[in-house]
N, C-alpha and C positions, 0 to 999 in steps of 0.2 A: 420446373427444374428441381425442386426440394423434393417432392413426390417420385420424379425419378429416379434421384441421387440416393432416395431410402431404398427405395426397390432393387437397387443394385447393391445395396449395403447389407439387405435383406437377404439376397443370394449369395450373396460373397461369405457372410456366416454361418450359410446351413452347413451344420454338423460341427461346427467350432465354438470352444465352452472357452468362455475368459478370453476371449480376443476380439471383442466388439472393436475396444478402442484402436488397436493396432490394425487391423481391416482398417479403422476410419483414416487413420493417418497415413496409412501408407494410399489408399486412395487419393483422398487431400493432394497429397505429395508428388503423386503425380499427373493429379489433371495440373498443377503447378507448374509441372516441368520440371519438377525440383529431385532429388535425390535424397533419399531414406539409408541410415542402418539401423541392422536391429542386432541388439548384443544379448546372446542368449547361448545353452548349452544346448546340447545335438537335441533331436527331437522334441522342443518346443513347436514346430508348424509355423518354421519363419521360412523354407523353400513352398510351402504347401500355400504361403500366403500371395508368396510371388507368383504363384504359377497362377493362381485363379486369377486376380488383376490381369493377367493377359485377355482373360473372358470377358473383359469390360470393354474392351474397345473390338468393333468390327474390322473383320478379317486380321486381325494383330497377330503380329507374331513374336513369339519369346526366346529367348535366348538364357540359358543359364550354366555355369561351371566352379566346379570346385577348385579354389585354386591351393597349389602348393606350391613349395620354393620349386620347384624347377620347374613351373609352367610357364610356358614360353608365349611370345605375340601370336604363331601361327595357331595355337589353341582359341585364342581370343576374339584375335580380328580376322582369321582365317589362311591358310596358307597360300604359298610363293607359288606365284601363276608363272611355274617352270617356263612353258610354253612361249608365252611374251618375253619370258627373259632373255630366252632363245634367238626367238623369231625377231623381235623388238629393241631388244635391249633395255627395256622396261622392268623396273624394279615395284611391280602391285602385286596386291596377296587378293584371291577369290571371297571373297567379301559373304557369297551368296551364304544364308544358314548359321552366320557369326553374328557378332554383336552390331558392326555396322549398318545390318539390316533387319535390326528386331525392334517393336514399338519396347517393349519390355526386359529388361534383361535384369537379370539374379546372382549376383555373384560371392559365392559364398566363401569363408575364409579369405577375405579380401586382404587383408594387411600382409599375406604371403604373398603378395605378386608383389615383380621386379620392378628395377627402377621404370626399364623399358615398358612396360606396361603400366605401371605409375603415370607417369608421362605423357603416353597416348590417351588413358581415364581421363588425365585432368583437361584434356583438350577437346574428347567426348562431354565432358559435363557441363563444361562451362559452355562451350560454342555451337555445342553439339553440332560439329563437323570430324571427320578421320580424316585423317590426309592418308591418302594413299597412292603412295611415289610420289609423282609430280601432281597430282590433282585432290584438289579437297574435295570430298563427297559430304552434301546437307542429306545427314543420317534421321529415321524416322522416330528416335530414341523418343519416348515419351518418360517414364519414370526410372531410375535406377538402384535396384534394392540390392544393397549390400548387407553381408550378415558376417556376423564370426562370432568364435566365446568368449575372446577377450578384446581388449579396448588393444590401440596403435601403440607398438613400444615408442619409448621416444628415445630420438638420437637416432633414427632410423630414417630421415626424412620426409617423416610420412604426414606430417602436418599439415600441408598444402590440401594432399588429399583428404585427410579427415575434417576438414575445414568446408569439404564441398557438400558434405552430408548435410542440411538442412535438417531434418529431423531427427533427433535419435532418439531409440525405445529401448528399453528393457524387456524380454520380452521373457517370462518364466513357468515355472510347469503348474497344473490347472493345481489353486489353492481349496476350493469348494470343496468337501466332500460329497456332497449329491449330485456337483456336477462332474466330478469323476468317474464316479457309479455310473452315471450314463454315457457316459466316453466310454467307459469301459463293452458296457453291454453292445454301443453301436457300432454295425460289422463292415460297415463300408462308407470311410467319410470321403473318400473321394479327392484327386486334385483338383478336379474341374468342378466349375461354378456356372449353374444353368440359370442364365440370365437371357429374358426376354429379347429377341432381335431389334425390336422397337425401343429398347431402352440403350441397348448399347452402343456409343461413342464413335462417330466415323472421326477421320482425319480432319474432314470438312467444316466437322464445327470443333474438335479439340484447337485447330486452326481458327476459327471465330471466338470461341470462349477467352484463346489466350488474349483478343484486341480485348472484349469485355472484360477482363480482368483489370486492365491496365488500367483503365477507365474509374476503376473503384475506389471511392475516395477515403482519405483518412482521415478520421472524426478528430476534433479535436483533444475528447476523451484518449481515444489510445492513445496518442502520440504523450500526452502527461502521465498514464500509464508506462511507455516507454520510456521513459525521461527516469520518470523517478525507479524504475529497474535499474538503469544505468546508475542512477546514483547508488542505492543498495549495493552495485557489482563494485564499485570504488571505493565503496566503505570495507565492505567485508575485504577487498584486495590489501587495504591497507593494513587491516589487524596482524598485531604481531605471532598469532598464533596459526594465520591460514599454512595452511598446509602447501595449496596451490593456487596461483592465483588463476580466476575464472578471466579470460579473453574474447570478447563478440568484436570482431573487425567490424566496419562503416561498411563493407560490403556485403559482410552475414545481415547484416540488421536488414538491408538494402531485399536481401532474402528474404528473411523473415517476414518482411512486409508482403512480401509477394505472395506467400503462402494465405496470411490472414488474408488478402482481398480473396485470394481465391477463396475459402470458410465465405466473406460475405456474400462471392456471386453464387455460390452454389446454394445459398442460405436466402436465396431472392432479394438480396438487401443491394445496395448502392454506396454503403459505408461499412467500415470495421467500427464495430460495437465492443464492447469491454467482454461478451463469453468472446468471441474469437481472440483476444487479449489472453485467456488462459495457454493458448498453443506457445507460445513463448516458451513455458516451461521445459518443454520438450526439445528446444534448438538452443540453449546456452549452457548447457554443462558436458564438462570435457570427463570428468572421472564418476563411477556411479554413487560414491561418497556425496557428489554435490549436487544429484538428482533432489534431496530432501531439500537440500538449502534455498536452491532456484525456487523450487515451490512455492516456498514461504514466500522469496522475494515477489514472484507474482502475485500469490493470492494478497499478501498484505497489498501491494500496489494498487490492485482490483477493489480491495475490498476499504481501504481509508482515502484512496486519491482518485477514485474512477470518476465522480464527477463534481472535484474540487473546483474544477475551473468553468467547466457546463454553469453552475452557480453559484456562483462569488457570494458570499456573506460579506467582504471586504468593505463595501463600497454603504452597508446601510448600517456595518457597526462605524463605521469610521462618522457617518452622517448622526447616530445614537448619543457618540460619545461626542463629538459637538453643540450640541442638543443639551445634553448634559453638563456640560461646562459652561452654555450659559445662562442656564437654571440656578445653578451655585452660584456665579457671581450675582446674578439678578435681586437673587434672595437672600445672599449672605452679606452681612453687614458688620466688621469690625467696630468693636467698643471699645475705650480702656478703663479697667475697671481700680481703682482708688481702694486699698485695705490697708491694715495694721496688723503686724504680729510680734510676738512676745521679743523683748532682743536678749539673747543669749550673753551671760555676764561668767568668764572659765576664772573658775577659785580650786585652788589645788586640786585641775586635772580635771575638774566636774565642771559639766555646766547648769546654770541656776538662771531662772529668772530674779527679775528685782522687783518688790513688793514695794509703791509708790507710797510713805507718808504712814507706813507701818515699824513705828520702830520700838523696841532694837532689833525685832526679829527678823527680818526683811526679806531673806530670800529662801527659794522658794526652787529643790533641785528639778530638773528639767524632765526626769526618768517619774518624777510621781505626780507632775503637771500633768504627763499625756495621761495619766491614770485617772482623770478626775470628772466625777461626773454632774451633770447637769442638774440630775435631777434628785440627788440626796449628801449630802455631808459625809467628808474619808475624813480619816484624821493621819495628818502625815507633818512630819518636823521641820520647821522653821530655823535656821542658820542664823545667827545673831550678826550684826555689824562687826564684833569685834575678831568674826570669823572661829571663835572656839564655842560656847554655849549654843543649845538647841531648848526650844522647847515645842512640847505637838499641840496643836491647834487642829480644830475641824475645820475641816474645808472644802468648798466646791465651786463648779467652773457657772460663771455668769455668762459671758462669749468672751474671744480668743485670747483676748487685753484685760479680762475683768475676773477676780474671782470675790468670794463671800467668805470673810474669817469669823468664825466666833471661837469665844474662849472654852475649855475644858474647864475651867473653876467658875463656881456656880455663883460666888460675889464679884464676876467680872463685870463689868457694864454691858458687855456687849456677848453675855453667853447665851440667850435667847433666843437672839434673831440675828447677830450676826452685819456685819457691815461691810459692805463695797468697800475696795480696793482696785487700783488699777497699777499693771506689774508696765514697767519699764519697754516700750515699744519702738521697732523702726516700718515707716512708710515705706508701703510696697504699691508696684500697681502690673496688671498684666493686662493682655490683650483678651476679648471675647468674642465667640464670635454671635450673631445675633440672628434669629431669621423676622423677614419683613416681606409683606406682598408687595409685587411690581406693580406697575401701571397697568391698567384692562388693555391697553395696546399693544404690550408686549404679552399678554396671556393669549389675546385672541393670536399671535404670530406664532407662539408654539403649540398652540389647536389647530390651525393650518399646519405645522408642520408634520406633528404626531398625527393629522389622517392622511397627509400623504403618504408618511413610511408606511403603516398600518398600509394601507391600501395597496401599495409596490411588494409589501410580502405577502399579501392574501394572494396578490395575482402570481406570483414566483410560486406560493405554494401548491395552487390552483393547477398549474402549468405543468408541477413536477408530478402532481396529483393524474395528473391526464397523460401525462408522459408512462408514468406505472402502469393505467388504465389500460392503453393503446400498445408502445413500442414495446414494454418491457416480454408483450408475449415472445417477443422474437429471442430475450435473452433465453427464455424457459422451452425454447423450443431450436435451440443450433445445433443441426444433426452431426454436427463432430465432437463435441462436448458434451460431459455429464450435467444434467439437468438439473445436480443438486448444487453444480458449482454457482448456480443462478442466483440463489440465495447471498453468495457474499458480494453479488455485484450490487445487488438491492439494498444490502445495510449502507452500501455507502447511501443511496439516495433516503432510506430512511431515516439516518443521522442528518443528511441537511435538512429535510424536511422539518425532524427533531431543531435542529438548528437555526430555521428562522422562525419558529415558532417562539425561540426562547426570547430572541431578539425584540421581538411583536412585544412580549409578557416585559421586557424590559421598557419599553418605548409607553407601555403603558400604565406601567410603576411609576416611569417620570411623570406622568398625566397627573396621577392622581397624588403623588407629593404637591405638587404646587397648586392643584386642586383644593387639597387640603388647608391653605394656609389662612 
């Protein structure tokens, strides 16, 4: 099927420069069933696109019309079978050669058709049936490419319909300089697209493919991708500076799904994978201002949440950090520890300590205590009892309650060497904490437990390891997708990988703390 679906992608581009991706989605779109517009100025090759698509499907036939305000249903859907109206009294239009009977149909400047014609689209796209007169006709519509230059006025009631487009593209004139140069030089690009007989598409199995489709399941990956787009779309709605708020009804998403399985069947898969998760961007923005914005919201979604839930870190930090909390209790041991510090004694506005048994001179201000050192003699002024005289003394700190006074006069008794004092103290005590080893019965239970975790992340890593190895070819190879978008599906899975690695390196730090003790 993938091999096919290239070969037809392959001839659908010959002689088209910068329209791979728009070829892909408008194909996409409509082995879908789905409905395409492409918003572009004249001569971008958005009828030149449609016309070739009709070459993809056997004996198919197309239908395409320019519309303007005055084009009428008989244009469309075909004119008033005079005849029967006559003969019958039968109110049917000749079907044969109009839209009714085309797998394809083109309709350019779409937003200038009538209500009438409005009206009968929405009832072609969604049921793809026409009522015509009294009988509904099941019409062979396979995809339907609408184009114009500008987007739907609004207030015009055209919402319904621009709502049934599924994908919308921007489609603009070749940016490459070298591949203009060869636009320019080649002399006949051709509407028709020569596509092998054996590749191209009966009804028989566009009719089979669509049951396979249906059948395609949704990985749990997209769907949290979807999830958190949506939330992005409510965030950004709410800011006070949006301009417009962006709108996907439960029925467009319903769409959107439909498209990505089709991406996986054509992509030989059996699930939607995170590159078919990039086509989103392309079906939620209403104005071309918020083509940039969508982007982001997907690729960020892709690329931080694509396989947050595939593998949960949850459940073995949650097991780490319990682990951890009873390591700490295990090992930590409350003490209360018993000390003494200086008591503070306030004498006009100053605070002093009190020198025990030293008098007259006794105290001792608090601002040249903390100055005092251990390991040599300051000389700082003593405060006399009577609160007026001072006289300096050297001095220094024994520990916190204790200092060493000697005298500056050299017939003091104690100018030498100085003598112990202890200043005026109050009993303090606070709490410590202590570390202490457990019992060998509780080490060997968190040795069991640290090689079970270790063991359930080698095998996760292992798993995600093999997962990269094997599936990831399919991300680097969706032929509707750029190949470099592959890359930001990967960083999600290489940040978990990053991620239980760190885990491990933590589980193992615990090891070797209580290892240690």
């Amino acid at each position: 099927m993938k091999e096919r679906i290239n070969r037809i992608l392959h001839a659908l581009n010959e002689n088209l420069f910068e329209r791979e991706e728009i070829v892909k989605l408008t194909l996409l779109t409509t082995i879908a069933g789905e409905s395409i517009f492409l918003l572009g100025q004249p001569g971008v090759a958005k009828s030149l696109i449609a016309r070739r698509i009709k070459e993809v499907f056997k004996d198919g036939n197309s239908f395409e019309y320019l519309m303007n305000r005055f084009s009428t249903p008989d244009e469309i859907f075909g004119p008033i079978a005079i005849s029967k109206l006559k003969k019958e009294d039968k109110y049917e239009r000749i079907t044969e050669k109009y839209l009714p009977t085309a797998d394809i149909v083109f309709l350019d400047e779409i937003w200038k058709a009538g209500p009438s014609i409005q009206n009968s689209l929405l009832t072609v796209i969604n049921e793809k049936v026409y009522r015509n007169g009294q009988q509904e006709i099941q019409i062979p519509l396979k995809g339907l490419i609408s184009a114009s230059n500008e987007l739907p006025a609004t207030g015009e009631g055209l919402e319904a319909l621009w709502d049934r487009f599924i994908i919308r593209y921007l489609v603009e004139n070749i940016s490459d300089p070298n591949k203009f140069n060869i636009f320019l030089s080649t002399e006949n690009i051709g509407f028709d697209a020569t596509i092998d007989e054996i590749d191209k598409i009966t009804t028989a199995e566009f009719d089979e493919w669509k049951t396979s489709i249906g059948k395609v399941k949704i990985s749990d990956e997209a769907l949290n991708v979807i999830n958190v787009i949506r939330n992005y779309i409510i965030k950004y709605n709410e800011k006070e500076d949006t301009k417009k708020a962006i709108y996907v009804s439960d029925r467009r998403w319903k769409k959107i799904i439909k498209v990505l399985k089709t991406s996986a069947f054509l992509n030989d898969r059996e699930s939607i994978d995170l590159m078919d998760c990039f086509l989103i961007a392309h079906t939620i923005w209403d104005e071309v201002e918020q083509i940039d914005i969508v982007k982001g919201f997907v690729t960020d979604a892709i690329k931080l949440h694509g396989y947050s839930l595939k593998y949960s870190l949850s459940m073995f930090s949650n097991e780490i950090e319990d682990l951890n909390l009873d390591i700490e209790n295990q090992i930590s041991a409350k003490r209360e520890i018993i000390y003494y510090e200086p008591k503070v004694k306030n004498i006009d506005n100053k605070e002093y300590f009190e020198v025990i048994d030293f008098s007259p001179y006794s105290y001792l201000l608090k601002t040249d205590y903390v100055k005092l050192s251990k390991s040599q003699y300051q000389t700082y002024q003593l405060l006399s009892r009577n609160l007026y005289d001072r006289r300096k003394y050297e001095i220094k700190l024994i520990n916190p309650t204790t200092i060493r006074i000697r005298s500056l006069d050299s017939w003091d008794s104690n100018y030498s060497k100085g003598i112990d004092y202890e200043l005026t103290k109050n009993r303090k005590s606070k709490t410590e904490i202590v570390t202490q080893k457990p019992h060998n019965a509780i080490i060997t239970a968190w040795d069991k437990k640290v090689s079970i975790i270790s063991k359930e992340i080698d095998k996760i890593i292992k798993t995600i390891e093999a997962f990269k190895n094997k599936d990831l070819a399919s991300l680097r190879n969706n032929i509707f997708i750029n190949q470099k978008l592959a890359a930001l599906a990967e960083y999600n899975l290489n940040q978990t990988i990053d991620s239980f690695a760190l885990e491990k390196i933590k589980v193992e730090n615990l090891k070797k703390e209580y290892d240690a003790l």
